[in-house]
VEXSEZA-552777 format. One record per residue (C-alpha): residue number from 1; residue in three letters; chain; z, y, x. Coordinates in nm, 2 decimals. Layout:
<nodes>
+-------+-------+--------+--------+--------+--------+
| nuvex | vexse | vodren |     zz |     yy |     xx |
+-------+-------+--------+--------+--------+--------+
|   NUM |   ALA |      A |      Z |      Y |      X |
...
+-------+-------+--------+--------+--------+--------+
</nodes>
This chain:
<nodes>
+-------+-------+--------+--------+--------+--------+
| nuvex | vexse | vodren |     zz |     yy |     xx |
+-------+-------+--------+--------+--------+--------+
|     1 |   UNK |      A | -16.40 |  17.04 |  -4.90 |
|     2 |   UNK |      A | -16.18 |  16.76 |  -4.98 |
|     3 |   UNK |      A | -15.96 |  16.50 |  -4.75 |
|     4 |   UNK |      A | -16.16 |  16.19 |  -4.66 |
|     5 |   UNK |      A | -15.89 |  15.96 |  -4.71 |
|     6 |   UNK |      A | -15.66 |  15.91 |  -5.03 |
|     7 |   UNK |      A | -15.36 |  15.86 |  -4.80 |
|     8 |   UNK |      A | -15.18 |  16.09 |  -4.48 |
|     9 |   UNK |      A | -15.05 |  15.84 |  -4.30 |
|    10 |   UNK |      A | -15.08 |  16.01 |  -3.96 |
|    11 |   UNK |      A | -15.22 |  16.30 |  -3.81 |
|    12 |   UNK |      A | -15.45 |  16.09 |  -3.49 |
|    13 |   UNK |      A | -15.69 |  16.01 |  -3.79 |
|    14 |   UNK |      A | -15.68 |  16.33 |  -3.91 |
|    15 |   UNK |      A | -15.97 |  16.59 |  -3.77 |
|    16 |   UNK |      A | -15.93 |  16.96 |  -3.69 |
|    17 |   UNK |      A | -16.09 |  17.08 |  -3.98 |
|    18 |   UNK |      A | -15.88 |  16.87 |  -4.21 |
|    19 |   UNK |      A | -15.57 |  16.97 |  -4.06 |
|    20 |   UNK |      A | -15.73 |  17.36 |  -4.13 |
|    21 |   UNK |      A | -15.76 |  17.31 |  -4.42 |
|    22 |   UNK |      A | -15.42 |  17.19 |  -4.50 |
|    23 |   UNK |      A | -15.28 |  17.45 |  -4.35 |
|    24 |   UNK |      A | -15.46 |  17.72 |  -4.52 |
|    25 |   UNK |      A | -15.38 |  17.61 |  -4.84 |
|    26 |   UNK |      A | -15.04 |  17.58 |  -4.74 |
|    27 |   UNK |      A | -15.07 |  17.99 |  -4.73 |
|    28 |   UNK |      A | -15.17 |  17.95 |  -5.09 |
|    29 |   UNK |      A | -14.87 |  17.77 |  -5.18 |
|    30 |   UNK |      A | -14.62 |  18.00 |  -4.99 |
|    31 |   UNK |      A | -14.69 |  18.27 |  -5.20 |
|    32 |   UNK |      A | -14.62 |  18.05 |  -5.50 |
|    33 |   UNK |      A | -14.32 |  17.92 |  -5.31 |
|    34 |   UNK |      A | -14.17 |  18.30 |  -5.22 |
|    35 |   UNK |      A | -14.20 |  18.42 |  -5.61 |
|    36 |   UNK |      A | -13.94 |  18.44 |  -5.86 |
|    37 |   UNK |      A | -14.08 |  18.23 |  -6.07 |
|    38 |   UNK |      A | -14.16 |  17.91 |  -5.87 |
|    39 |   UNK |      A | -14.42 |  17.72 |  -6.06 |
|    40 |   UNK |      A | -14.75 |  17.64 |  -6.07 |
|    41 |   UNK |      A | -14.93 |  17.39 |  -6.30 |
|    42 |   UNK |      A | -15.15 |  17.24 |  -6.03 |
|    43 |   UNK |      A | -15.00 |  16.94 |  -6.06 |
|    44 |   UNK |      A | -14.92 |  16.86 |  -6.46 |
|    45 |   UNK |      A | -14.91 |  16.53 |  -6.60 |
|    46 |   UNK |      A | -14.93 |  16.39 |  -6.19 |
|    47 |   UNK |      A | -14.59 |  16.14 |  -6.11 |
|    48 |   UNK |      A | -14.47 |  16.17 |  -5.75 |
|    49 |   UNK |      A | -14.25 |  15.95 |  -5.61 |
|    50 |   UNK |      A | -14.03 |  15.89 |  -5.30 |
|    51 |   UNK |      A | -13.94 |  15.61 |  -5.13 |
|    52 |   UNK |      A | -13.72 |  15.62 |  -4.83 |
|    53 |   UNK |      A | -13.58 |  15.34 |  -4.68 |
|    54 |   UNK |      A | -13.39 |  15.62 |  -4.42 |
|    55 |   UNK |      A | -13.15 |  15.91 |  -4.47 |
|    56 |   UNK |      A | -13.34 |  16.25 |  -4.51 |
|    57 |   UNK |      A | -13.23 |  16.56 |  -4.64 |
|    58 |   UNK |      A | -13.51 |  16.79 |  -4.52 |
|    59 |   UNK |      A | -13.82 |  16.55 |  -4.60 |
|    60 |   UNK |      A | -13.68 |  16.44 |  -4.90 |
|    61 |   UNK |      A | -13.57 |  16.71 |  -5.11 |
|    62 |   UNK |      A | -13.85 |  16.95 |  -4.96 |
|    63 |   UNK |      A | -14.11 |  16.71 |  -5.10 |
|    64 |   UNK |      A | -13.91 |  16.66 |  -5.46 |
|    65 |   UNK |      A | -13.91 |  17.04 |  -5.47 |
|    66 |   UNK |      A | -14.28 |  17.09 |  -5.35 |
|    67 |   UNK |      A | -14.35 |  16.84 |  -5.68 |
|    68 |   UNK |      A | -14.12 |  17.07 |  -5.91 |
|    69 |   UNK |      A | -14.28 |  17.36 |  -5.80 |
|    70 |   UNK |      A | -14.59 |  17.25 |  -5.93 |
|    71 |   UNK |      A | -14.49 |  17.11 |  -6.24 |
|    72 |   UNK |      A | -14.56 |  16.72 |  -6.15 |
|    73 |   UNK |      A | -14.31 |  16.45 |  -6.26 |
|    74 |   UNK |      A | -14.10 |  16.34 |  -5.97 |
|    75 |   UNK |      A | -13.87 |  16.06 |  -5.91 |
|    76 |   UNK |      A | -13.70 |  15.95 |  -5.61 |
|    77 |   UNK |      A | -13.60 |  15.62 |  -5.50 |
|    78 |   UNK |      A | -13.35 |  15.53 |  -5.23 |
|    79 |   UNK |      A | -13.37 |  15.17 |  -5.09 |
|    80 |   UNK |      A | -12.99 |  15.14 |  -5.08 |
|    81 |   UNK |      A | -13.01 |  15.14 |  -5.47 |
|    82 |   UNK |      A | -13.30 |  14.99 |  -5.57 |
|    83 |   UNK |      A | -13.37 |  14.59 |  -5.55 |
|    84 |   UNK |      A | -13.47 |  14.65 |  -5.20 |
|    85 |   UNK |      A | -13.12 |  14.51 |  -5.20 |
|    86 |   UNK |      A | -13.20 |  14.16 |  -5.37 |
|    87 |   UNK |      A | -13.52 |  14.11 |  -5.14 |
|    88 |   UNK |      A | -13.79 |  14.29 |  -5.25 |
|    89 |   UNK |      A | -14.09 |  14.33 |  -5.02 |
|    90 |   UNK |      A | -14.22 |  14.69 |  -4.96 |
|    91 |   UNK |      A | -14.54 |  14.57 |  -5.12 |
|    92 |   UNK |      A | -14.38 |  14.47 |  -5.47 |
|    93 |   UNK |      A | -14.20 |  14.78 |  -5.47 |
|    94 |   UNK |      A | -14.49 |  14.92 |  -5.44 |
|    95 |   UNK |      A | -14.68 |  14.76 |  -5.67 |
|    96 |   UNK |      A | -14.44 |  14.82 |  -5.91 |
|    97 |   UNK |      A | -14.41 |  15.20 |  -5.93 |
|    98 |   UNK |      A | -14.80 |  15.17 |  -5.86 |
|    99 |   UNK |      A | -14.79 |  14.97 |  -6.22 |
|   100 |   UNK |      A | -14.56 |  15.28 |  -6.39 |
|   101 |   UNK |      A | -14.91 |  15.53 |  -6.32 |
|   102 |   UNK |      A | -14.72 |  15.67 |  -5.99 |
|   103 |   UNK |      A | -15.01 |  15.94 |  -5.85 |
|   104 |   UNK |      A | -14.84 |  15.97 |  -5.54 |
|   105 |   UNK |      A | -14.61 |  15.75 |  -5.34 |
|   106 |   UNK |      A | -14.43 |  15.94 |  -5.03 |
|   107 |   UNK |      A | -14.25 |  15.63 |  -4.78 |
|   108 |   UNK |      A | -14.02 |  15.73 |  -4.52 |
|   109 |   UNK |      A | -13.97 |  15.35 |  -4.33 |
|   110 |   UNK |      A | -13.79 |  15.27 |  -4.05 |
|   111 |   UNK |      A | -14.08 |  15.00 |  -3.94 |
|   112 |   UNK |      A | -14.41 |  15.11 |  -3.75 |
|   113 |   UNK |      A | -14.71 |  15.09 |  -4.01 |
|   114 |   UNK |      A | -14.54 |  15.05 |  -4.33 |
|   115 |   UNK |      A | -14.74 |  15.34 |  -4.45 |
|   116 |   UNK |      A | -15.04 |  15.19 |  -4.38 |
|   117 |   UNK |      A | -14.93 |  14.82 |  -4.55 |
|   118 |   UNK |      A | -14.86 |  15.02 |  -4.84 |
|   119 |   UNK |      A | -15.14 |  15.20 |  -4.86 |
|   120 |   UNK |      A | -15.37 |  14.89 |  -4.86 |
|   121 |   UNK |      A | -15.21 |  14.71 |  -5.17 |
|   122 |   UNK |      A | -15.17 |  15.03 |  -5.38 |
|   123 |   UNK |      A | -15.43 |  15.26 |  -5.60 |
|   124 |   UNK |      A | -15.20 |  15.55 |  -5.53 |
|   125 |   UNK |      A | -15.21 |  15.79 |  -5.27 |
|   126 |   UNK |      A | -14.93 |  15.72 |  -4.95 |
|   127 |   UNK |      A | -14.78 |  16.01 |  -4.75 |
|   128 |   UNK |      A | -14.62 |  15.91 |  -4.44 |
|   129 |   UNK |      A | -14.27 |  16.09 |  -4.42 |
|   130 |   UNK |      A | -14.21 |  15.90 |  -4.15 |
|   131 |   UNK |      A | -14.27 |  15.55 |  -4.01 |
|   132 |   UNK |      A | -13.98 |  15.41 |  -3.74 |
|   133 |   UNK |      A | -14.17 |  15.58 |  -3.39 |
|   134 |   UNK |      A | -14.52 |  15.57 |  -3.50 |
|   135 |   UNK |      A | -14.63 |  15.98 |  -3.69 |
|   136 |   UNK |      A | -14.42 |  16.21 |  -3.88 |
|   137 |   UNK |      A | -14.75 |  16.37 |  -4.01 |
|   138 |   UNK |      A | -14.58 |  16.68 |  -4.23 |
|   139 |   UNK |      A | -14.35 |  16.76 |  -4.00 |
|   140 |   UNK |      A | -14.58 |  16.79 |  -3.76 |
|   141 |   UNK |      A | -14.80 |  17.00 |  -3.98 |
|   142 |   UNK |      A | -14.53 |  17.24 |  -4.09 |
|   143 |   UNK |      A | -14.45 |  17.36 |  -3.69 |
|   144 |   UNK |      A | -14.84 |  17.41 |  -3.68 |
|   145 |   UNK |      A | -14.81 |  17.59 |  -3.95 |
|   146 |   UNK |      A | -14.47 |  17.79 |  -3.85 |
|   147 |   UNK |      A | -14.69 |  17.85 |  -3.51 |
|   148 |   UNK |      A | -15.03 |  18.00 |  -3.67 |
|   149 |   UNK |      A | -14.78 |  18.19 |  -3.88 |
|   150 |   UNK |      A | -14.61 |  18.39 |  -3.62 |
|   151 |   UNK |      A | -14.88 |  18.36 |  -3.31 |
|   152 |   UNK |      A | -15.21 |  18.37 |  -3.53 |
|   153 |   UNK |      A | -15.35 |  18.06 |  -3.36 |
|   154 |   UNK |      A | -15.26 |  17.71 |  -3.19 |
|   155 |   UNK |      A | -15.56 |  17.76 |  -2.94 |
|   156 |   UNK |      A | -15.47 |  17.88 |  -2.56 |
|   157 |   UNK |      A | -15.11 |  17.81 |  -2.64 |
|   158 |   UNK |      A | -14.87 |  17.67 |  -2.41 |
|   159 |   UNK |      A | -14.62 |  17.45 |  -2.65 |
|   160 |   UNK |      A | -14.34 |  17.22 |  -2.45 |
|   161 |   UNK |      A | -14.14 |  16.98 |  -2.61 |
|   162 |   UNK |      A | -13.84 |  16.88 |  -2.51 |
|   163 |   UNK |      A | -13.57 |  16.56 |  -2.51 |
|   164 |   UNK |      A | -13.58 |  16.22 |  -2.67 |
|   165 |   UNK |      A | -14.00 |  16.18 |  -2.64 |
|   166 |   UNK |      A | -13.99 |  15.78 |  -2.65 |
|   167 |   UNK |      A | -13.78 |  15.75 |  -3.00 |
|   168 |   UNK |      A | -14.00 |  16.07 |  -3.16 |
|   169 |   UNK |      A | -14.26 |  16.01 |  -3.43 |
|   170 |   UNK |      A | -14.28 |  16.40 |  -3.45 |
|   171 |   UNK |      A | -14.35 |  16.44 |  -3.07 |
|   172 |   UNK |      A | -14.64 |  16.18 |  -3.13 |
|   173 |   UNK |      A | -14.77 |  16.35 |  -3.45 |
|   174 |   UNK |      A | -14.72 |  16.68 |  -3.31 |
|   175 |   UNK |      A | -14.93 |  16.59 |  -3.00 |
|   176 |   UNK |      A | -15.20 |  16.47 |  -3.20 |
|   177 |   UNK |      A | -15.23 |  16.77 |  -3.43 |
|   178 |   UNK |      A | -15.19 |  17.04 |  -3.15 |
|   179 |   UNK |      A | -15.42 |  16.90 |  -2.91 |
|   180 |   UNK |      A | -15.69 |  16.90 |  -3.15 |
|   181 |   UNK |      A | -15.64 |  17.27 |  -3.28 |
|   182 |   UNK |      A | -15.64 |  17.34 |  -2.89 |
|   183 |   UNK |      A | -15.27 |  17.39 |  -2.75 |
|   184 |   UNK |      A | -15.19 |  17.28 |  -2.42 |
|   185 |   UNK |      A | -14.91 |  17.02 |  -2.46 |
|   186 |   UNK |      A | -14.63 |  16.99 |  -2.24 |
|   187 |   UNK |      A | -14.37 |  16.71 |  -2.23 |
|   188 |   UNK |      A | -14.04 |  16.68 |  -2.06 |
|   189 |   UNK |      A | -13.71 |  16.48 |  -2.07 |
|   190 |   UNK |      A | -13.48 |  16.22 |  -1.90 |
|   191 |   UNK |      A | -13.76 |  15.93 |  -1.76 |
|   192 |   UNK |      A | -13.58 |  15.66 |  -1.98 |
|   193 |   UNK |      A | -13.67 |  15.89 |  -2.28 |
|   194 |   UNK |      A | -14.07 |  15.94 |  -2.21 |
|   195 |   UNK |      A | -14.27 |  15.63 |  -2.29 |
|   196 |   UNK |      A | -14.53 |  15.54 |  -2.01 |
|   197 |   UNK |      A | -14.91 |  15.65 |  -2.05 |
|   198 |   UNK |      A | -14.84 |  16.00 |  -2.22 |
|   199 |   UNK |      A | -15.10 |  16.17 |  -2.03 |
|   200 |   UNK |      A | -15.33 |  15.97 |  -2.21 |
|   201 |   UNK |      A | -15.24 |  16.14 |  -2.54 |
|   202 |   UNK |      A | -15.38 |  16.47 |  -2.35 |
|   203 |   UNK |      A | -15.00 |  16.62 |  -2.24 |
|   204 |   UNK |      A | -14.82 |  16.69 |  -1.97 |
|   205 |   UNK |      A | -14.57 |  16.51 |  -1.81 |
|   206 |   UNK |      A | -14.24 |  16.69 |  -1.64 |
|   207 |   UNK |      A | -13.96 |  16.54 |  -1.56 |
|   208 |   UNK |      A | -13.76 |  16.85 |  -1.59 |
|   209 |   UNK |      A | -13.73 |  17.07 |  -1.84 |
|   210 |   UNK |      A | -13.75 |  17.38 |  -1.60 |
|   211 |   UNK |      A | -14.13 |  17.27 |  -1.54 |
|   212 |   UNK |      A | -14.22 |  17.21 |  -1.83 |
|   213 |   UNK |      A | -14.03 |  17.56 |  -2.00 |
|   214 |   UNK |      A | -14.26 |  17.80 |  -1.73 |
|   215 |   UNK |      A | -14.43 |  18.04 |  -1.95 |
|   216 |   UNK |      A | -14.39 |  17.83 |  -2.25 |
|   217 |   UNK |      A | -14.52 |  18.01 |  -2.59 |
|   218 |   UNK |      A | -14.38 |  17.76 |  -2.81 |
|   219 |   UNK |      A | -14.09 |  17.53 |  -2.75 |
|   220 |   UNK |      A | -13.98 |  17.25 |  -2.97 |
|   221 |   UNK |      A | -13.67 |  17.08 |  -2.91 |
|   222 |   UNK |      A | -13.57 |  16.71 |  -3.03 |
|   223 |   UNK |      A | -13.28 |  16.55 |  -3.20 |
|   224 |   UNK |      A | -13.13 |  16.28 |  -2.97 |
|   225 |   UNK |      A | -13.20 |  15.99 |  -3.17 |
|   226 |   UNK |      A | -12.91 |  15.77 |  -3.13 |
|   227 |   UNK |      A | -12.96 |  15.56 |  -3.44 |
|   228 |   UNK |      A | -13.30 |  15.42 |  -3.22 |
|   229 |   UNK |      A | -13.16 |  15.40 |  -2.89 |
|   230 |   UNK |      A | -13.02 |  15.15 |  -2.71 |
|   231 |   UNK |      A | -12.70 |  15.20 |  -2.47 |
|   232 |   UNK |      A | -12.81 |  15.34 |  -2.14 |
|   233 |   UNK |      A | -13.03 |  15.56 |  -2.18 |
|   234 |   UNK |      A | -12.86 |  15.84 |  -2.05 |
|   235 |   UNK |      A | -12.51 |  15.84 |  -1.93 |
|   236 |   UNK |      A | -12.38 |  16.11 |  -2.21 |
|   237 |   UNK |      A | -12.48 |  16.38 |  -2.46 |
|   238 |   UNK |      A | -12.25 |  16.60 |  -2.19 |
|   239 |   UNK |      A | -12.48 |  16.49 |  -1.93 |
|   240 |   UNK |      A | -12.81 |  16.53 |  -2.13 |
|   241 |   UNK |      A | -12.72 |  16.86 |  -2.23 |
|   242 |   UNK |      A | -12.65 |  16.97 |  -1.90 |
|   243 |   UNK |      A | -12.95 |  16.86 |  -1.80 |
|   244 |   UNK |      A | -13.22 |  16.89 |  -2.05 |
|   245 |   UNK |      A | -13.05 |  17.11 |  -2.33 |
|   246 |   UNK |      A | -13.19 |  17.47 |  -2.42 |
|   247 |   UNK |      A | -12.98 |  17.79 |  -2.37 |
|   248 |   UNK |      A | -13.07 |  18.14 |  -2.32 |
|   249 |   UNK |      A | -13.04 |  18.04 |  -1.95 |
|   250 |   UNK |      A | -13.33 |  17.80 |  -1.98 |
|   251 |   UNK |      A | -13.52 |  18.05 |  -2.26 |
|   252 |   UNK |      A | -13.59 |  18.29 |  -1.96 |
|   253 |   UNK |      A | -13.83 |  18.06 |  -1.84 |
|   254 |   UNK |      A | -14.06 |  18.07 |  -2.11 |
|   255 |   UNK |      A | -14.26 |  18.41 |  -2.21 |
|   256 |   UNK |      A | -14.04 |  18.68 |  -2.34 |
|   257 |   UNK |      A | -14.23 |  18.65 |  -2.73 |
|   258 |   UNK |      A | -14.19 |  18.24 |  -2.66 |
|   259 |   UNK |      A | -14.02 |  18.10 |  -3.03 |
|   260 |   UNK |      A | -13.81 |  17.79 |  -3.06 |
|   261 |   UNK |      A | -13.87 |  17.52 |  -3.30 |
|   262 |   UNK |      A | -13.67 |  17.19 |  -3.37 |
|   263 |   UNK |      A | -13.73 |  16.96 |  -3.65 |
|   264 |   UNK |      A | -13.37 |  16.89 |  -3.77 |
|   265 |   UNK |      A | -13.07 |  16.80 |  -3.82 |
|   266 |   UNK |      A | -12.95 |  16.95 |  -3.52 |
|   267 |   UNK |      A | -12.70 |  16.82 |  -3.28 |
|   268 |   UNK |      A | -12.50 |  17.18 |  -3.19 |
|   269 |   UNK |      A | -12.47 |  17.23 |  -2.82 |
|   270 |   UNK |      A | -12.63 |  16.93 |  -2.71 |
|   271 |   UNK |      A | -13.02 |  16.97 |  -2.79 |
|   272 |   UNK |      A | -13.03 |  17.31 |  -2.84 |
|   273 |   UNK |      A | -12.70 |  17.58 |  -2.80 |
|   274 |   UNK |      A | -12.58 |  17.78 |  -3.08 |
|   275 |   UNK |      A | -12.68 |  18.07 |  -2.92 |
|   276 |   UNK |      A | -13.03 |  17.96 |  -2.91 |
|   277 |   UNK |      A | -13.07 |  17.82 |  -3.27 |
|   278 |   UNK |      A | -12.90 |  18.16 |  -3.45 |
|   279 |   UNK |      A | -13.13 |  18.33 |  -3.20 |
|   280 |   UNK |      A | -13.40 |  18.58 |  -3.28 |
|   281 |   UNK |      A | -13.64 |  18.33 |  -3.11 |
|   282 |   UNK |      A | -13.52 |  18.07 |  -3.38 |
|   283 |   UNK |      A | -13.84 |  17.97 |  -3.64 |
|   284 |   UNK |      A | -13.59 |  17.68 |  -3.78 |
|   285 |   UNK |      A | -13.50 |  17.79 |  -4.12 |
|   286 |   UNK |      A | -13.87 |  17.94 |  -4.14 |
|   287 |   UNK |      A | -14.00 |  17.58 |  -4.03 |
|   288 |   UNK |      A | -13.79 |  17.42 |  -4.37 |
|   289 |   UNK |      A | -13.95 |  17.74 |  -4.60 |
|   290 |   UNK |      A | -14.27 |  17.61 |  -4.45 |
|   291 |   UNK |      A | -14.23 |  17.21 |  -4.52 |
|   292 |   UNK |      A | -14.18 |  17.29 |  -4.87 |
|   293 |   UNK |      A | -14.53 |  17.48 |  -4.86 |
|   294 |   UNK |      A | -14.69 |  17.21 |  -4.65 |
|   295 |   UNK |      A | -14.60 |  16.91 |  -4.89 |
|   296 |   UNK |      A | -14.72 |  17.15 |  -5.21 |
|   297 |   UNK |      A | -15.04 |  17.20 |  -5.02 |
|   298 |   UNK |      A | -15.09 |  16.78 |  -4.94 |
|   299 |   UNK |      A | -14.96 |  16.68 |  -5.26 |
|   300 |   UNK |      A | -15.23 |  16.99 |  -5.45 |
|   301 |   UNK |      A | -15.51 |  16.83 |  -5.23 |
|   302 |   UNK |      A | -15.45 |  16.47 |  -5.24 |
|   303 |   UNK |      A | -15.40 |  16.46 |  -5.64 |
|   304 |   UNK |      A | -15.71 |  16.66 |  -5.65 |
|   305 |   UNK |      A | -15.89 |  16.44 |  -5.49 |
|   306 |   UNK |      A | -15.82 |  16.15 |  -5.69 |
|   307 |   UNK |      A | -15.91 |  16.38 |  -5.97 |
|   308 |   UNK |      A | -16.26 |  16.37 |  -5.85 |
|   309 |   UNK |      A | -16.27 |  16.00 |  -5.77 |
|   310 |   UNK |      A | -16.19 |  15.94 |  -6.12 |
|   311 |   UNK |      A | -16.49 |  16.16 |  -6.24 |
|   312 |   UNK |      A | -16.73 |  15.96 |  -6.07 |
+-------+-------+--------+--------+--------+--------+
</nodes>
């Protein structure tokens, strides 16, 4: 089997069976991942690079690794450096490390689409690490991942997800994925934070987190994303937290085996309590262990892909 596109630019055009097999070679990877030695030459003589026009610490250096690992050539550019600065367009940057034999091109854009754009005007394969609100496709696959991992399967469960909805590319990512491998999808935060029509997306919509936590098996907080939002969305963090964030309180809701996700950087005692992120419920540090296996597994079947292409 191989991925029908040269590109992940979001998981809604992604089918179940792709996203299976993603994840099991993901398992392949973490064993490379969890040895002493760390390397693999799956991907020798392959350039990855990284583009982000945002901060990341997670995204970024879990990707740079994943390419390490398996012995590709990786390079990282940051758009506060680079002549992004004198007026580049996303396309000519592009272009240009599409010109230097770049094999891979992971973009992490604070615009809507700019995968896609740069997808289209490049021979080398684009991984979304994020596009403004639009998918956050490997984060999304790395909680599925974290999930099969410690519940055997995504089907039957009850996952909720929790906070800033309207500003989250990995609520929409995560939606897409889930649904399809058969979780029921739950949704709740403050009404100014959940964008209208979500039900069409195949959730459900609370406008408390008590409803939505009711024997939850999963439960996935979000960062309050206050580099997107605009004033007045919510009177506080105080008052959000009172309101919407997660303690062992609220944890009693959910089923007593229920684990707690959260994609990170994590705003202490507003979205989630201490408590409940150094808890044994906590999959957090497990979900970073598993992004690095995730983006080994995309970048091992993408490049292979292209490998074939070129054969033919």
């Amino acid at each position: 089997m191989f991925l029908k596109s040269k590109d992940l630019l979001g998981l809604r055009e992604v089918s179940a069976e792709e996203i299976m097999y993603i994840l099991d070679t993901a398992k392949t990877m973490k064993h490379i991942l969890t040895t002493s030695n760390k390397k693999a030459p799956h991907l020798q003589g392959k350039t990855v690079v990284t583009l982000f026009y945002e901060n990341s610490t997670r995204t970024r250096l879990s990707f740079e690794l994943a390419s390490k690992y398996l012995c590709a050539n990786a390079a990282n550019i940051a758009a506060s450096t680079s002549s992004v600065n004198k007026g580049e367009s996303l396309i000519d940057t592009g272009r240009t490390i599409d010109s230097m034999g770049c094999d891979v091109i992971v973009l992490r854009h604070p615009m809507s689409g700019a995968p896609h754009l740069l997808a289209r005007n490049v021979k080398a394969s684009v991984i979304n690490a994020g596009d403004g609100m639009n998918e956050h496709p490997t984060q999304a696959l790395l909680d599925m991942f974290t999930i099969i991992e410690k519940k055997g399967t995504l089907k039957g469960l009850k996952v909720a997800i929790i906070g800033d909805i309207y500003h989250s590319r990995v609520a929409r990512s995560n939606i897409w994925g889930m649904t399809k491998l058969g979780a029921e999808v739950m949704v709740a935060g403050p009404s100014t934070l959940l964008p209208p029509g979500m039900e069409n997306m195949g959730v459900k919509v609370y406008s408390t987190i008590q409803e939505a936590l009711i024997d939850a098996d999963v439960v996935i907080g979000l960062r309050i994303q206050k580099e997107r939002q605009q004033a007045g969305l919510f009177p506080t963090l105080r008052e959000y937290s009172r309101f919407f964030g997660l303690d062992d309180r609220r944890m009693k809701l959910a089923k007593e085996d229920a684990i707690v996700l959260h994609p990170g950087p994590v705003n202490r005692g507003v979205e989630l309590t201490s408590n409940v992120i150094d808890g044994d419920r906590s999959c957090i540090n497990e979900q970073v262990t598993n992004g690095v296996a995730v983006r080994m597994a995309l970048l091992y079947l993408l490049t292979r892909r292209s490998n074939v292409e070129n054969l033919n």
